[in-house]
Backbone bond lengths (Angstrom), bond angles and torsions (degrees), N, CA, C in turn:
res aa  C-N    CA-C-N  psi(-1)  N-CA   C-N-CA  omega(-1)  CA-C   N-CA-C  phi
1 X - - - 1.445 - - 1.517 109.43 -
2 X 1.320 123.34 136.54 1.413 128.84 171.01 1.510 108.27 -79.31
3 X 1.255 119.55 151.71 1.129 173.70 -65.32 1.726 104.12 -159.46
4 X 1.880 80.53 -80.51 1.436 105.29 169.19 1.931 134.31 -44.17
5 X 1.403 133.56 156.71 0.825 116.12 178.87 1.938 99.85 -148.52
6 X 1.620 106.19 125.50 1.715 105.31 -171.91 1.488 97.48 -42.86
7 X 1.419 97.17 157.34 1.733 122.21 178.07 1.610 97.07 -77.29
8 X 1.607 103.75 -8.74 2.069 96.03 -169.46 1.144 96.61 -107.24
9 X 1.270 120.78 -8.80 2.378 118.96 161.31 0.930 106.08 -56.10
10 X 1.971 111.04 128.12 1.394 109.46 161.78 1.473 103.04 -118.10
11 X 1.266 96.00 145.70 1.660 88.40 -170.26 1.728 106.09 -92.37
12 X 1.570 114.99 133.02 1.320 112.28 -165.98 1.376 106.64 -79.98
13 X 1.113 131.35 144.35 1.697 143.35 -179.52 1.857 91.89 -98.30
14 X 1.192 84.04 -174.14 1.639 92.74 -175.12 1.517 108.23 -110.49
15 X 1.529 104.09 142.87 1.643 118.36 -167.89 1.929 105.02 -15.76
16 X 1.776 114.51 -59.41 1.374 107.88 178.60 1.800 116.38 -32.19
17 X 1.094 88.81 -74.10 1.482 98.23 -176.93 0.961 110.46 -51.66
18 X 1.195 143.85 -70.98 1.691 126.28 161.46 1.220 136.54 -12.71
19 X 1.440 113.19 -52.58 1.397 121.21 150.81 1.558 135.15 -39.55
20 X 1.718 84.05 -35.59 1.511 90.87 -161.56 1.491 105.71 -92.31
21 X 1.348 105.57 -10.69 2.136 111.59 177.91 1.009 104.70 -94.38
22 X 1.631 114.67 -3.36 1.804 100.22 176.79 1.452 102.42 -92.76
23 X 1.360 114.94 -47.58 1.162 109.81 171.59 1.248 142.15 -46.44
24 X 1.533 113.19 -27.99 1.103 142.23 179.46 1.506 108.92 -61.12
25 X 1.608 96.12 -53.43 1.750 104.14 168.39 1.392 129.47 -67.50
26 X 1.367 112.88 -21.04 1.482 129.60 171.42 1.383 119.11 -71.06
27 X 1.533 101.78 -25.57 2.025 99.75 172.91 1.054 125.36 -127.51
28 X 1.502 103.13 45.70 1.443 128.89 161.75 1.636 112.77 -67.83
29 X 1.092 110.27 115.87 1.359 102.40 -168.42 2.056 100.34 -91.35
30 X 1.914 109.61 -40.98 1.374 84.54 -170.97 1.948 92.72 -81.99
31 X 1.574 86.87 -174.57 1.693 95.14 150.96 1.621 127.62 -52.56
32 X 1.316 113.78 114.52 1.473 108.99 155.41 1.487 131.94 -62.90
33 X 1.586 108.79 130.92 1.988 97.62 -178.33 1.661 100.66 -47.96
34 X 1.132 88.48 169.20 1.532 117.65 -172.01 1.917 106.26 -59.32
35 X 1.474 92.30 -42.67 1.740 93.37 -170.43 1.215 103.00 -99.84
36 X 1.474 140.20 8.31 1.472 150.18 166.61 1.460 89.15 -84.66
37 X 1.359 139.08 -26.41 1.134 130.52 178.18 1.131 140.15 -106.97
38 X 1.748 98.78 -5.67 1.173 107.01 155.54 1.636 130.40 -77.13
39 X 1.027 90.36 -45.79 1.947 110.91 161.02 1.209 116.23 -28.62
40 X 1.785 107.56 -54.95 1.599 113.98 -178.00 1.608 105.24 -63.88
41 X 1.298 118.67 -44.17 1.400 119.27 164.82 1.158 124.89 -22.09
42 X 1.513 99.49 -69.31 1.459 96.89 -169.92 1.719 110.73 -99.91
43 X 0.843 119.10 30.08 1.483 123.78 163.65 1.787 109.21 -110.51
44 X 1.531 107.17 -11.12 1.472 109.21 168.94 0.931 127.27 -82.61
45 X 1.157 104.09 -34.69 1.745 137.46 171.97 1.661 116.98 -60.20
46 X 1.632 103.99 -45.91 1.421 102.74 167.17 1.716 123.59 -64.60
47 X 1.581 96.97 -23.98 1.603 121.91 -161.85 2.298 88.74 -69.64
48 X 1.280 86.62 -71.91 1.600 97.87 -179.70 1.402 102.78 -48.96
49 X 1.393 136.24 -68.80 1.722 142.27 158.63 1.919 98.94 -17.42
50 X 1.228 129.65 -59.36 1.659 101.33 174.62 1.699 135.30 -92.59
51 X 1.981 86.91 -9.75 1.720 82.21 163.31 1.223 131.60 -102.23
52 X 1.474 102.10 7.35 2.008 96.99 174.92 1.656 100.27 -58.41
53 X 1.584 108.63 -60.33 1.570 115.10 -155.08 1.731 96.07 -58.71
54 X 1.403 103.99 -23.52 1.445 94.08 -176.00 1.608 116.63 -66.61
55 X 1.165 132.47 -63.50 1.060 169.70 -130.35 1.941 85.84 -100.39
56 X 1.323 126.53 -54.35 1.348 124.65 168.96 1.779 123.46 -50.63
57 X 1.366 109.79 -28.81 1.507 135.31 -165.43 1.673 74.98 -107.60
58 X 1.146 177.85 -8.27 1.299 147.25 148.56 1.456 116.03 -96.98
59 X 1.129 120.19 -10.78 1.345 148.70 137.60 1.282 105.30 -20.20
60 X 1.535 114.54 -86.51 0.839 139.61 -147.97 1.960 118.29 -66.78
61 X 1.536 99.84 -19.85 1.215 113.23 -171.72 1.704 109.12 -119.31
62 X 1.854 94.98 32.12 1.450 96.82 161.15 1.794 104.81 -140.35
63 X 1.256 106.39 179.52 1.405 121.31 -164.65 1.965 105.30 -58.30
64 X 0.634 111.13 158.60 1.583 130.02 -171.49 1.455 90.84 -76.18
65 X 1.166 116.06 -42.69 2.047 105.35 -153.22 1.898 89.38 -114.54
66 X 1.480 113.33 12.69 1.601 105.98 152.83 1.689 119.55 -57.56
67 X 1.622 107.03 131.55 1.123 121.66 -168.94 1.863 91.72 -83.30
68 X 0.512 134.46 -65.62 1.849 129.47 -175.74 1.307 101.67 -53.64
69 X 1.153 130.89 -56.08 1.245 119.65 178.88 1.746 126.78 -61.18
70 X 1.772 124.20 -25.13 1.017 154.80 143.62 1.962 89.84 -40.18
71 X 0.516 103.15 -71.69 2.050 113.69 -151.11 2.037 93.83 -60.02
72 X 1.741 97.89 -63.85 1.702 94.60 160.36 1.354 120.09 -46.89
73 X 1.057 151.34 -68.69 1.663 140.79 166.49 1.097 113.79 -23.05
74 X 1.629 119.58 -60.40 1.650 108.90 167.25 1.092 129.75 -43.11
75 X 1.417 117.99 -45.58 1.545 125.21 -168.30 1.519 100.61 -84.55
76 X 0.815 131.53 -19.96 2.118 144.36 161.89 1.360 92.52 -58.32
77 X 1.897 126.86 -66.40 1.206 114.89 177.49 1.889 129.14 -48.93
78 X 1.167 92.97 -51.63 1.692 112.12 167.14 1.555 124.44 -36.40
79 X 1.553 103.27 -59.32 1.095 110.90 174.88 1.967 123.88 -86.78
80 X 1.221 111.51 12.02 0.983 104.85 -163.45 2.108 81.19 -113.50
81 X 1.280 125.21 -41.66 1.574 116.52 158.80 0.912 113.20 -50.48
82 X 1.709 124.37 -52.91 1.776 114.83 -173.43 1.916 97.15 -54.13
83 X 1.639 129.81 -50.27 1.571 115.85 -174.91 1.419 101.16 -32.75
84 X 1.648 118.83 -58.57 1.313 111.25 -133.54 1.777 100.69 -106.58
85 X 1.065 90.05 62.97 1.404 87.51 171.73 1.644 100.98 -146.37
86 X 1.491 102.64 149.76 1.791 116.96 -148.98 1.515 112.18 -66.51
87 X 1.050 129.35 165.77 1.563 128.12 -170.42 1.887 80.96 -72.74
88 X 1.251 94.28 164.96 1.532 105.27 -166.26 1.712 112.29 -110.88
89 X 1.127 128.63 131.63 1.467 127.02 179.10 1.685 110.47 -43.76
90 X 1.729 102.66 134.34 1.445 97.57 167.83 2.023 112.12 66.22
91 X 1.290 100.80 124.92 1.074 123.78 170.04 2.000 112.92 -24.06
92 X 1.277 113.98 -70.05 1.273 119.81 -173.22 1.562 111.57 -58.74
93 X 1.146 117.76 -43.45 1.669 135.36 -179.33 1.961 101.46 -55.39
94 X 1.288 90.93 -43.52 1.197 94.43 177.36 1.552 145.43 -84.41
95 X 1.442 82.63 -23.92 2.006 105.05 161.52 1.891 96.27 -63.97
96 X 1.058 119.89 -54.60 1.553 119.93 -160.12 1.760 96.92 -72.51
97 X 1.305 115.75 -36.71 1.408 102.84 171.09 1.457 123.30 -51.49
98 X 1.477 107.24 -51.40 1.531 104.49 -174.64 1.488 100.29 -92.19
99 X 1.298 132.20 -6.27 2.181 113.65 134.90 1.063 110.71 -27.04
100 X 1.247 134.83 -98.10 1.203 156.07 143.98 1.904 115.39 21.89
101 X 1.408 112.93 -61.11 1.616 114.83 136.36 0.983 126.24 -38.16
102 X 1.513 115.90 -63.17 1.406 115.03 170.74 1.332 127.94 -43.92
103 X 1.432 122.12 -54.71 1.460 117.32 -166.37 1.223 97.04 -71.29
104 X 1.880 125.86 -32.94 1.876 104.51 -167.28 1.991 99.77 -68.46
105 X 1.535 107.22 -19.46 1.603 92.20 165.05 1.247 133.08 -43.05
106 X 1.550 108.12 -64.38 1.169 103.05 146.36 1.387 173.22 -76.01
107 X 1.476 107.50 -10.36 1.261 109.91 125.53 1.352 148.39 -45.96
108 X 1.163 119.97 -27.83 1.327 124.60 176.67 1.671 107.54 -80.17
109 X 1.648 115.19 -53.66 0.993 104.80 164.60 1.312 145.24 -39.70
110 X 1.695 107.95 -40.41 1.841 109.24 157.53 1.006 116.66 -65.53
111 X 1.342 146.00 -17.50 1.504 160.55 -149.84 1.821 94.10 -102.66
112 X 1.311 128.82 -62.74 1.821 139.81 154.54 1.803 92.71 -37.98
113 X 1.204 121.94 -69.98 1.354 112.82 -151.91 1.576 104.60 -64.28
114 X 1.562 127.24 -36.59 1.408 136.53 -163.73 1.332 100.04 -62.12
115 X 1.571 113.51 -48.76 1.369 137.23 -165.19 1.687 118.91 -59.53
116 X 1.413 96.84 -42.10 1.593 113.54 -175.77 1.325 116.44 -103.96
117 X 1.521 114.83 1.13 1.568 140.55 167.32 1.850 101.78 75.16
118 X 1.315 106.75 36.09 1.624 93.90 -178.88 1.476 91.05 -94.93
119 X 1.235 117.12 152.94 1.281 135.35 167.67 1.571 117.11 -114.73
120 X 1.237 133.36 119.11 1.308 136.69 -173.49 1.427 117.87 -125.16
121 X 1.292 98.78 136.29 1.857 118.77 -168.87 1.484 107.59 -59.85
122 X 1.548 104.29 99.37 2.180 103.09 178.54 1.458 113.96 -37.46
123 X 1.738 109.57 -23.42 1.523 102.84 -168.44 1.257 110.81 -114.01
124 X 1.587 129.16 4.10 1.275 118.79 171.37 1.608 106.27 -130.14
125 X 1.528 118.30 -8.30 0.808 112.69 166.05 2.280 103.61 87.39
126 X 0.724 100.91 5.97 1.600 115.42 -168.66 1.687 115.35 -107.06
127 X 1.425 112.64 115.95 1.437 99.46 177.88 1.670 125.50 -30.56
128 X 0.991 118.83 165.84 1.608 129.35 175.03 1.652 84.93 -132.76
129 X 1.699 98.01 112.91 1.222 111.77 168.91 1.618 110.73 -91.72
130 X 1.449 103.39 -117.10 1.610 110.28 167.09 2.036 122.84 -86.65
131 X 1.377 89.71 9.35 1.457 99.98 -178.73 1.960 113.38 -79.75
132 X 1.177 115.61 144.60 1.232 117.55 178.76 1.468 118.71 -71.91
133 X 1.633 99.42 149.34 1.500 90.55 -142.53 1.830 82.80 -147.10
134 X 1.453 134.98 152.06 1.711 144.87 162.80 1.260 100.86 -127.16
135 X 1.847 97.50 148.16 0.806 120.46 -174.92 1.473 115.58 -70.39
136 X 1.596 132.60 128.15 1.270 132.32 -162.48 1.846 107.31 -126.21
137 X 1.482 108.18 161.39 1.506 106.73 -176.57 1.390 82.08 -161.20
138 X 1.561 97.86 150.00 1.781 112.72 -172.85 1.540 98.40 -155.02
139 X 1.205 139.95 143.59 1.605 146.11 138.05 1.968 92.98 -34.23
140 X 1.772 94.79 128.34 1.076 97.47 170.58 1.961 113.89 -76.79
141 X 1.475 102.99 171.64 1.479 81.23 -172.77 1.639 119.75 -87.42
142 X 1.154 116.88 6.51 1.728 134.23 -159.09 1.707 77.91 -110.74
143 X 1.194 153.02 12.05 1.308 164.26 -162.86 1.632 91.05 18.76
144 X 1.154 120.33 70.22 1.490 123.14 163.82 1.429 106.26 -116.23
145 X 1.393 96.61 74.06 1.948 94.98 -175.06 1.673 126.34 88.73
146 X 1.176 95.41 -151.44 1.814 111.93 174.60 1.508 102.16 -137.49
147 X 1.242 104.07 146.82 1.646 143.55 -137.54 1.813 84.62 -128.91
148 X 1.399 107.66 102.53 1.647 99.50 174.43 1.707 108.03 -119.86
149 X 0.896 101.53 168.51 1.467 109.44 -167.50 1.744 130.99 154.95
150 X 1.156 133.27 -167.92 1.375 147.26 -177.31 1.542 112.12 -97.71
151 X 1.538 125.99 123.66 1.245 117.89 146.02 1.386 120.29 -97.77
152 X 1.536 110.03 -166.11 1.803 96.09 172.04 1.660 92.23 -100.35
153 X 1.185 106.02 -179.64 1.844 108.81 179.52 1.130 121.00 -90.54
154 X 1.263 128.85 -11.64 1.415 138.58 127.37 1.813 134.37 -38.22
155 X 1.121 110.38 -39.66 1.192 135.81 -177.18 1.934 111.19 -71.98
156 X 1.153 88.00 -52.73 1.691 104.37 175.34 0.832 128.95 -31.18
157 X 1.049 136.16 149.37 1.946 133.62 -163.43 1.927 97.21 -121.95
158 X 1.512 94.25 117.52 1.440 97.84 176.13 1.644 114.57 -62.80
159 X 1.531 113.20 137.14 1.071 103.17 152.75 1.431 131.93 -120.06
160 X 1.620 108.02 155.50 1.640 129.50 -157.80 1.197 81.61 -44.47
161 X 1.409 139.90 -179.27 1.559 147.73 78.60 1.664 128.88 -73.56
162 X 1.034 144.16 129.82 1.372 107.85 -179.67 1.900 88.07 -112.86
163 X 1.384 87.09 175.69 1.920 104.47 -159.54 1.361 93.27 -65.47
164 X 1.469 115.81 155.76 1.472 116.74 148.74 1.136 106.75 -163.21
């Protein structure tokens, strides 16, 4: 066996981390150079490239008229037009294209996690096993709404009251 490994292998990280480089690219506030953004491209691309088949194969071993599993197929459909659509004119056109990668990253990734029943902490990013855990909601950071979900109870951000 060689040694070597193609310059076009990306090596897949695990769903967290995936999550966490899309996001990463999503709250970029200036412009990214051009080839910082191409990179993210194609490392999103590899990201979506190992969770369709994933996400199709857990799919596959639930009921036809499942609503999560229904919603993952969409977002498989979604993200598989956002792949195939052409690098985009001009620098800016093209940051929002590979957004657009980005979010089916993450989407897909909640779509894997819903599927396989893992639940993961919005603020640490860390399964929630058998540890106690409240229900949490935040402004996502790409300001596309609110971001709902589970933290652990540790994790949680106290809030003030003041007297009255």
């Amino acid at each position: 066996m060689n040694a070597t490994h193609s310059e076009t292998e990306v090596t897949i990280p695990g769903v967290t981390a995936m999550r966490a480089q899309a996001s990463w690219f999503l709250d970029q506030r200036t412009l990214p150079r051009y080839q910082a953004t191409q990179l993210m491209a194609h490392d999103l691309r590899g990201y979506l490239e190992h969770l369709i088949p994933q996400i199709e194969r857990l799919a596959a071993e639930r009921s036809k008229d499942d609503v999560p599993t229904n919603v993952a197929l969409a977002g498989i459909t979604e993200a598989q037009r956002r792949m195939g659509e052409p690098e985009a004119e001009g620098l800016v056109g093209e940051v929002e294209r590979v957004r657009l990668l980005a979010r089916s990253v993450l989407s897909l990734c909640d779509h894997h996690d819903a599927l396989t029943g893992i639940t993961v902490c919005l603020l640490c990013d860390h399964v929630i096993g058998d540890e106690a855990w409240v229900p949490f909601q935040r402004a996502r950071p790409s300001g596309d709404g609110l971001e709902s979900g589970r933290v652990h109870q540790r994790c949680a951000p106290t809030v003030r009251r003041s007297g009255g």
